[in-house]
C-alpha positions as a Markdown table, in Angstrom:
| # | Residue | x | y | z |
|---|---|---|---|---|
| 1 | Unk | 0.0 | 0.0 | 0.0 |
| 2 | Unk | 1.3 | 3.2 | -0.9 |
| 3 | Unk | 1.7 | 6.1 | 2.1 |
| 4 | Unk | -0.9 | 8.7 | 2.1 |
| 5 | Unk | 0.0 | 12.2 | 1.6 |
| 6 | Unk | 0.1 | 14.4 | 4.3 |
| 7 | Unk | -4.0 | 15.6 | 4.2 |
| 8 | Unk | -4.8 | 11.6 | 4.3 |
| 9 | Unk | -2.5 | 11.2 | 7.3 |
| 10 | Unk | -4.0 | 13.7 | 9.6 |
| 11 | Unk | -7.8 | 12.5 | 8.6 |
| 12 | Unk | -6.6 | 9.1 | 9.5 |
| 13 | Unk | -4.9 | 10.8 | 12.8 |
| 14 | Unk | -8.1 | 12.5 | 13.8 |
| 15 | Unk | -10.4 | 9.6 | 12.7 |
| 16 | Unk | -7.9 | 6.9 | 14.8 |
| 17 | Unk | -8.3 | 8.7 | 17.9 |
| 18 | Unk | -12.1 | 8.3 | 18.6 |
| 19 | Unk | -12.6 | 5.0 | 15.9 |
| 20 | Unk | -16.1 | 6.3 | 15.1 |
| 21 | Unk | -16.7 | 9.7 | 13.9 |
| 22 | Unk | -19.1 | 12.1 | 11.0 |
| 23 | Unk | -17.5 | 13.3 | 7.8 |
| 24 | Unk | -18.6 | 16.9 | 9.2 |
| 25 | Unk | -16.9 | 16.7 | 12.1 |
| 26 | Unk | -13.6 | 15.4 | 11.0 |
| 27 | Unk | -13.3 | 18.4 | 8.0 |
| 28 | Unk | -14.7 | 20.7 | 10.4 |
| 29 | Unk | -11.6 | 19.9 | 12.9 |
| 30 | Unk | -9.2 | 19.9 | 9.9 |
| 31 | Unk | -10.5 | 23.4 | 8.4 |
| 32 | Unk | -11.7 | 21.1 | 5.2 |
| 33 | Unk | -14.4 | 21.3 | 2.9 |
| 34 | Unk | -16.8 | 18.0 | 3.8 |
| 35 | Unk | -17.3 | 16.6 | 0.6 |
| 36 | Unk | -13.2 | 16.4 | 0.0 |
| 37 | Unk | -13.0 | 15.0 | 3.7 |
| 38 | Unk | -15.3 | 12.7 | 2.5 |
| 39 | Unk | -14.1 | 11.5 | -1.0 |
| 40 | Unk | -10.5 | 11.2 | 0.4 |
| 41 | Unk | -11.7 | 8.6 | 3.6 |
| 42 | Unk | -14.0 | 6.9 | 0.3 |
| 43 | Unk | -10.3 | 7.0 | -1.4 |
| 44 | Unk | -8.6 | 5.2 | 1.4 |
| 45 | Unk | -11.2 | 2.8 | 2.4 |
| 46 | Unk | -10.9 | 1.4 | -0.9 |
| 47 | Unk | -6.8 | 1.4 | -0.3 |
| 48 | Unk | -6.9 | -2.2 | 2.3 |
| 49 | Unk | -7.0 | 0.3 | 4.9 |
| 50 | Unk | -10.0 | -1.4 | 8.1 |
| 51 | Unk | -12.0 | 2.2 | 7.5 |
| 52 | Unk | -15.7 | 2.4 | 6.3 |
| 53 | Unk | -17.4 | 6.0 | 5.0 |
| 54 | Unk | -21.1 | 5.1 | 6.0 |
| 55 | Unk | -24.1 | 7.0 | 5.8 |
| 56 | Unk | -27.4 | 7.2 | 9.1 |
| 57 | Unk | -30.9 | 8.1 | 8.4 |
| 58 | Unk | -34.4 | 8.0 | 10.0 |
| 59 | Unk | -35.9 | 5.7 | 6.9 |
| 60 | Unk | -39.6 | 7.0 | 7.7 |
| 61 | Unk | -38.4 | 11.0 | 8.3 |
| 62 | Unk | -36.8 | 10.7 | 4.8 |
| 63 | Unk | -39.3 | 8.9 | 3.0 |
| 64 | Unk | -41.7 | 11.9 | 4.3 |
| 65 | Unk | -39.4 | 14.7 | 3.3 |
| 66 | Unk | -39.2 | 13.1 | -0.3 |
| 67 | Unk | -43.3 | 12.8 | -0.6 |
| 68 | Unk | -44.1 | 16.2 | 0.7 |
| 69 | Unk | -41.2 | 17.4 | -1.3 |
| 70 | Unk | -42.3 | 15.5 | -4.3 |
| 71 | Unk | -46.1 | 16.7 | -3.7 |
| 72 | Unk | -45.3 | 20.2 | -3.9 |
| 73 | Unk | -43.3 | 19.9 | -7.3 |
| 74 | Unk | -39.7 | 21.0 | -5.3 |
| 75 | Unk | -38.2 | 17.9 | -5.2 |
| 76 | Unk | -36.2 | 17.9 | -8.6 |
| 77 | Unk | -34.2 | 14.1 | -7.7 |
| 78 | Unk | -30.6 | 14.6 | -7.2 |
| 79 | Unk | -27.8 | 15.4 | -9.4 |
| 80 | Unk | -26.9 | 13.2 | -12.4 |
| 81 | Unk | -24.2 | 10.9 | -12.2 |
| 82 | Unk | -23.2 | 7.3 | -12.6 |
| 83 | Unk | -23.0 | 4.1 | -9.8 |
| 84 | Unk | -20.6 | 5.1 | -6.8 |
| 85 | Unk | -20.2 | 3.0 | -3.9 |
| 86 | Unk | -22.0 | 3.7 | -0.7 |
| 87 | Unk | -20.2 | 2.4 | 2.6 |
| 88 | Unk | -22.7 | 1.7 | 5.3 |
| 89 | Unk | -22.3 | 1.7 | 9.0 |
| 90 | Unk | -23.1 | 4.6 | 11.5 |
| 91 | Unk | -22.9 | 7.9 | 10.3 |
| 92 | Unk | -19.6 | 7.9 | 8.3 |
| 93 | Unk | -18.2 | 5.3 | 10.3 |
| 94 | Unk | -16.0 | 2.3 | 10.0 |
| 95 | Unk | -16.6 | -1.4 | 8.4 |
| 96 | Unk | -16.5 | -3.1 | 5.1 |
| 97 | Unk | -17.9 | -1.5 | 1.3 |
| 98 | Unk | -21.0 | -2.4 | 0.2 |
| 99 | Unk | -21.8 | -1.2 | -3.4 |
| 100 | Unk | -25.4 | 0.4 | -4.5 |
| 101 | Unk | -25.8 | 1.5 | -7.8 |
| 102 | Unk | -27.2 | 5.0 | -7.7 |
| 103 | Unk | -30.6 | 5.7 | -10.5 |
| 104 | Unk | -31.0 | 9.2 | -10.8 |
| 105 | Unk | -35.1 | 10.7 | -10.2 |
| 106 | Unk | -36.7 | 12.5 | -12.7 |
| 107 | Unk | -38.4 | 15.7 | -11.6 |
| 108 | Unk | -42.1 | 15.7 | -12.0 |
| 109 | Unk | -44.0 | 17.5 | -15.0 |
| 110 | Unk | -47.1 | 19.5 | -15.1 |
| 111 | Unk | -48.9 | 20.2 | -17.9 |
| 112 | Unk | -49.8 | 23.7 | -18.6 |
| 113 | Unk | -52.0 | 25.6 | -21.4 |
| 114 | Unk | -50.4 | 25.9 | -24.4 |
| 115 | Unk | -50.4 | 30.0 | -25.3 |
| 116 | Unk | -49.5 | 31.5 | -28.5 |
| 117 | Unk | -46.3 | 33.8 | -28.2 |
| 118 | Unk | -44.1 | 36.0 | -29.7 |
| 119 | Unk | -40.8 | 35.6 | -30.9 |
| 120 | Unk | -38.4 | 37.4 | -32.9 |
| 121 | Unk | -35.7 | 36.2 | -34.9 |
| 122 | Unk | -34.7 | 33.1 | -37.2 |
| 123 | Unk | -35.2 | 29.9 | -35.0 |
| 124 | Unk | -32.1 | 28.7 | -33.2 |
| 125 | Unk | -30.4 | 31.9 | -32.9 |
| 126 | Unk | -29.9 | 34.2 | -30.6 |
| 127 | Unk | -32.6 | 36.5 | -31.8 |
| 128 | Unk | -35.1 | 33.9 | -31.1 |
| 129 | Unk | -37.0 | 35.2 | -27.7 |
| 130 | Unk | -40.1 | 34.2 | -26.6 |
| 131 | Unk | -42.2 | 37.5 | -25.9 |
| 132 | Unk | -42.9 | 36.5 | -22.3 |
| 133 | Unk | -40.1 | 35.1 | -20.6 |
| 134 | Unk | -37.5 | 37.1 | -19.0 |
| 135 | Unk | -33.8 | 36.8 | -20.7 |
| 136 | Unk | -30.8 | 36.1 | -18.1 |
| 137 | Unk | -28.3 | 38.5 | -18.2 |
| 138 | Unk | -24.5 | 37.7 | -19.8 |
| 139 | Unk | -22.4 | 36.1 | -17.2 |
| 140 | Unk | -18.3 | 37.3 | -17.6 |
| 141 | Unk | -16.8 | 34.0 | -16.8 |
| 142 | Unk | -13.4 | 35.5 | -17.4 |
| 143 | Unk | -11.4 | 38.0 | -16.6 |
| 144 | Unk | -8.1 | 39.3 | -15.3 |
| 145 | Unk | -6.1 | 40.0 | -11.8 |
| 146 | Unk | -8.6 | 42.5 | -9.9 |
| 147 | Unk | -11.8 | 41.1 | -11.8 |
| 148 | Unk | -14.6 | 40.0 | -10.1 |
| 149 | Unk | -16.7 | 37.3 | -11.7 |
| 150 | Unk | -20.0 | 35.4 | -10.9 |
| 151 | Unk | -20.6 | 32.2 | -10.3 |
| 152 | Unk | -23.3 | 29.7 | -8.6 |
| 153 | Unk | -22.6 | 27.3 | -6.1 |
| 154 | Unk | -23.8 | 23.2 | -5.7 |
| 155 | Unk | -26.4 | 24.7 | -3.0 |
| 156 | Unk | -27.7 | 27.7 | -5.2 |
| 157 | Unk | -25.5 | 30.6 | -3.7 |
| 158 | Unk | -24.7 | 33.2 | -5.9 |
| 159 | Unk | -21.2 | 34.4 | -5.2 |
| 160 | Unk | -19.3 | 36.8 | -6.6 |
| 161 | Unk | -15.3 | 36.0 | -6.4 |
| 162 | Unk | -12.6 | 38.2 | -6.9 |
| 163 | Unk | -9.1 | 37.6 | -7.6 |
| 164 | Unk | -7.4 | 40.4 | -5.6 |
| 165 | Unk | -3.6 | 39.6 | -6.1 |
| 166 | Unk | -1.3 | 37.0 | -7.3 |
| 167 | Unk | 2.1 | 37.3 | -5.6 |
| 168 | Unk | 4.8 | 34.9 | -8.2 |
| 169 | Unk | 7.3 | 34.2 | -6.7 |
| 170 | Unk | 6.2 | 34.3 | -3.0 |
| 171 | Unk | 9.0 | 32.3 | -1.5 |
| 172 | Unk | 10.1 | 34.8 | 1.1 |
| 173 | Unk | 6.5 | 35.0 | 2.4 |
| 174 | Unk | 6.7 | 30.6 | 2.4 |
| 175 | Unk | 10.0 | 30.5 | 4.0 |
| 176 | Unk | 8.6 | 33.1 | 6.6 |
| 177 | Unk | 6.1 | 30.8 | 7.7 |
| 178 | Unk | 8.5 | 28.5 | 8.7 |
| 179 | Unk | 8.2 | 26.1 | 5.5 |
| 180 | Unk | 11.2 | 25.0 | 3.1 |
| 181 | Unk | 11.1 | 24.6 | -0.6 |
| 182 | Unk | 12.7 | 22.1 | -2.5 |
| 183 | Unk | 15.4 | 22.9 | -4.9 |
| 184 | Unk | 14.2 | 23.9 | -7.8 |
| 185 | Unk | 11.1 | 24.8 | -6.5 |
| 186 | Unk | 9.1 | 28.1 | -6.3 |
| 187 | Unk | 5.8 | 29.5 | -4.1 |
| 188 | Unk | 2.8 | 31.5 | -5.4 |
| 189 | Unk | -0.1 | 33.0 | -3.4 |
| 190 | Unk | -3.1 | 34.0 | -4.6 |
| 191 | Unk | -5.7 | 36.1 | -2.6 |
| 192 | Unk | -9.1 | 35.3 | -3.3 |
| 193 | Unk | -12.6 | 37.3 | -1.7 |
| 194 | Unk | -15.9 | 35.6 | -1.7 |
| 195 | Unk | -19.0 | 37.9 | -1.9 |
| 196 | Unk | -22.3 | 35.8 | -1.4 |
| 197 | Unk | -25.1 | 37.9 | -3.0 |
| 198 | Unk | -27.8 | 35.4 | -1.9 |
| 199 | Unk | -29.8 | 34.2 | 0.8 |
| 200 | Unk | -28.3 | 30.5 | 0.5 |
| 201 | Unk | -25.6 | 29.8 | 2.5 |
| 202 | Unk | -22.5 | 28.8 | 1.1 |
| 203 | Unk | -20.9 | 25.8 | 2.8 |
| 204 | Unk | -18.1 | 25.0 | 0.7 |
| 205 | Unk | -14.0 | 26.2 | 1.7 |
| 206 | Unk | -14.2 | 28.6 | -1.2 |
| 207 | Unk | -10.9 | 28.1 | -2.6 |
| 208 | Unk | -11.2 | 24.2 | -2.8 |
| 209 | Unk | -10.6 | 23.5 | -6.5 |
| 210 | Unk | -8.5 | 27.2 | -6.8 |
| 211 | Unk | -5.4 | 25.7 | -9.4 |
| 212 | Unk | -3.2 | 27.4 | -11.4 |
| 213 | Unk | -3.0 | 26.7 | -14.9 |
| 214 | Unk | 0.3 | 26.2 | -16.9 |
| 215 | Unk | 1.3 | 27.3 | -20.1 |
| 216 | Unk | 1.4 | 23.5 | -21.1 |
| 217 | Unk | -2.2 | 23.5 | -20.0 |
| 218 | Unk | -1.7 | 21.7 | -16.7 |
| 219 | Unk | -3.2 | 21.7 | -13.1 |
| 220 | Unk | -1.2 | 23.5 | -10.2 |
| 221 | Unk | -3.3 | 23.1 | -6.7 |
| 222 | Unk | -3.2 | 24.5 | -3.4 |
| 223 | Unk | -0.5 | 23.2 | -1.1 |
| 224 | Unk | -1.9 | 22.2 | 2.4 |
| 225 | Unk | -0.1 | 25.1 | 4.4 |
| 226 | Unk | -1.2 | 28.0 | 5.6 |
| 227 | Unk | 1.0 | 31.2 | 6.0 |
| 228 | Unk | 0.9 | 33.4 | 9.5 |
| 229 | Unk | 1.0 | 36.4 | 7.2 |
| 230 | Unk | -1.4 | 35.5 | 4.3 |
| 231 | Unk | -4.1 | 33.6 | 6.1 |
| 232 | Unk | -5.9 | 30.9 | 4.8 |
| 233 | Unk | -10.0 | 30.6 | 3.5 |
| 234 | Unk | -11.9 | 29.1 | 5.9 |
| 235 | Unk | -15.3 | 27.2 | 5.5 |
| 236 | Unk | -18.2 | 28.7 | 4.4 |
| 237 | Unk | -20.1 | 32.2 | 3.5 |
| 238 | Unk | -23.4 | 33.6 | 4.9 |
| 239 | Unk | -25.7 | 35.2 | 3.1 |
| 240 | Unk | -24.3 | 39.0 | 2.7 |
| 241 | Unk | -20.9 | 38.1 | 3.6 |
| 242 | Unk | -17.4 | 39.0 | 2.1 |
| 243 | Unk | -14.6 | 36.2 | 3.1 |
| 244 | Unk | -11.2 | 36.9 | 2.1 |
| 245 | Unk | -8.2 | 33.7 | 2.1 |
| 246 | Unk | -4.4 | 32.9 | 0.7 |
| 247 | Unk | -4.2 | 29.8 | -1.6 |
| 248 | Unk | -0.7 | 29.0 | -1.5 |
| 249 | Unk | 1.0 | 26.6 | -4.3 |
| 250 | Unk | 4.6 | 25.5 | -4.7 |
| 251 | Unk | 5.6 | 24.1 | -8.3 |
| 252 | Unk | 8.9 | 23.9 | -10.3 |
| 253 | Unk | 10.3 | 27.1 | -10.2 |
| 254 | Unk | 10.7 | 27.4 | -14.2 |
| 255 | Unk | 7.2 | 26.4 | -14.9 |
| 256 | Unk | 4.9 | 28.9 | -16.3 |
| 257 | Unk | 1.4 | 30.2 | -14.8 |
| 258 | Unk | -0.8 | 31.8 | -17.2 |
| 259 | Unk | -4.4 | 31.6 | -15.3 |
| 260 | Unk | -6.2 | 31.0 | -12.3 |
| 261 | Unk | -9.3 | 28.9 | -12.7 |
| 262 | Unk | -11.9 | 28.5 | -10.2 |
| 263 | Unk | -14.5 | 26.1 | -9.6 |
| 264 | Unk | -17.6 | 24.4 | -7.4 |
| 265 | Unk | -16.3 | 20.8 | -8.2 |
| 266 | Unk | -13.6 | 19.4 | -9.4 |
| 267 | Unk | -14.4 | 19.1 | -13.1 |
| 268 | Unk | -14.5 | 22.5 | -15.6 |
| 269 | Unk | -18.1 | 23.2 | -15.9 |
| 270 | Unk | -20.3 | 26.0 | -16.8 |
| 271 | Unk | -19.5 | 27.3 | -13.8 |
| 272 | Unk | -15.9 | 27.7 | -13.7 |
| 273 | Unk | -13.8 | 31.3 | -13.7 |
| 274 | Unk | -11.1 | 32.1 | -15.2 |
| 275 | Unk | -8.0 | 34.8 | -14.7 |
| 276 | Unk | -5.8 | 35.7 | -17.2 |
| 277 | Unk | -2.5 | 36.5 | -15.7 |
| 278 | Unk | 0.1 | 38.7 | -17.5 |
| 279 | Unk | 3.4 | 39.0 | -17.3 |
């Protein structure tokens, strides 16, 4: 079995000292966003190592929440994806894997009167609009160093994210903080803020899947330090909040950054921001 990087080894640290413990309390102790607390205990369970991610429910209080949901039109079934492999136990606990395949709900359809309306433009292009329906407004999705863009999170915040500075190199601020590079190695920080503009909380650590993009057209991410100096993100924005955090990376010192990309999951999406930086 290979040794887990550092993350894996605290998680395994924390989760060794009581044997039985939630996802959301172990990434809440580790400053971590859940879901990546809980994909990287998935990770190792698969690994040979005697761990279990498990899931608890009151059967009848969910089957409710689903029929009243489901009665009132809200519940829309949950996000599309393929078979994944549920671990049960307590909740997020430890024992053996047990696979369920997972069949995505369709949301429920009501019919509605047909009306006649008007529309301009040839169909299929952008001219076509129907008469009565409002038209979103365009979304920037990219921009440069200073630029804030807009973006929706997994819950259905609206955030607004600005990338306030990128400091290349940043190795005096990295050996500062008591951390060593590597030879050949280099540090970059990158300042993020987080504006929530809705009344949805955002739960996520906002600069989870933060990475720097090469000129080669690969992934940089965040290093798991924190700097005295430059502190860190931590989890979650309220409604009407601003939170500001320090993403620190270290990469080879020759290689060449020429964005930062943000996103709500690890995947590129529609989504996703994306800085230009300039020399």
């Amino acid at each position: 079995m290979v040794a887990p990087d550092p993350v894996d080894a605290r998680l395994l640290a924390v989760l060794a000292e009581s044997g039985r413990a939630a996802v959301h309390e172990i990434a809440q102790r580790l400053g971590m966003d859940p879901r990546e607390c809980a994909m990287r205990l998935i990770t190792l369970s698969g690994s040979g190592l005697p761990l279990l991610v498990g899931v608890e429910c009151d059967p009848n209080g969910l089957r409710r929440a689903l029929a009243n949901a489901a009665a009132y039109g809200n519940y829309m079934g949950p996000p599309p994806s393929g078979s994944y492999a549920v671990h049960q136990s307590g909740p997020h606990h430890v024992s053996g894997p047990h696979q369920v395949p997972y069949a995505p709900q369709n949301p429920t359809s009501q019919p509605f009167p047909a009306q006649p309306q008007a529309t301009w433009g040839p169909p299929q292009t952008a001219g076509w609009v129907r008469a009565d329906q409002p038209q979103p407004r365009p979304v920037s999705r990219t921009g440069k160093i200073g630029s804030a863009l807009e973006a929706d999170s997994l819950e259905g915040a609206h955030l607004s994210i600005q990338l306030v500075e990128v400091v290349d190199p940043a190795d005096f601020l990295f050996t500062a903080a008591g951390y060593k590079l590597a030879e050949g190695e280099r540090s970059v920080v990158v300042h993020t803020e987080v504006t929530n503009t809705s009344q949805v909380p955002y739960t996520s650590l906002p600069d989870m899947y933060l990475v720097l993009v090469t000129k080669t057209g690969e992934t940089v991410t965040k290093a798991p330090v924190s700097l005295s100096s430059r502190p860190a993100h931590k989890l979650g924005v309220q409604p009407g909040e601003t939170a500001g955090g320090h993403s620190v990376f270290v990469l080879p010192e020759n290689t060449e950054i020429i964005q930062v990309r943000w996103s709500v999951r690890p995947e590129v999406d529609l989504n996703t921001l994306v800085w230009t930086v300039e020399d």
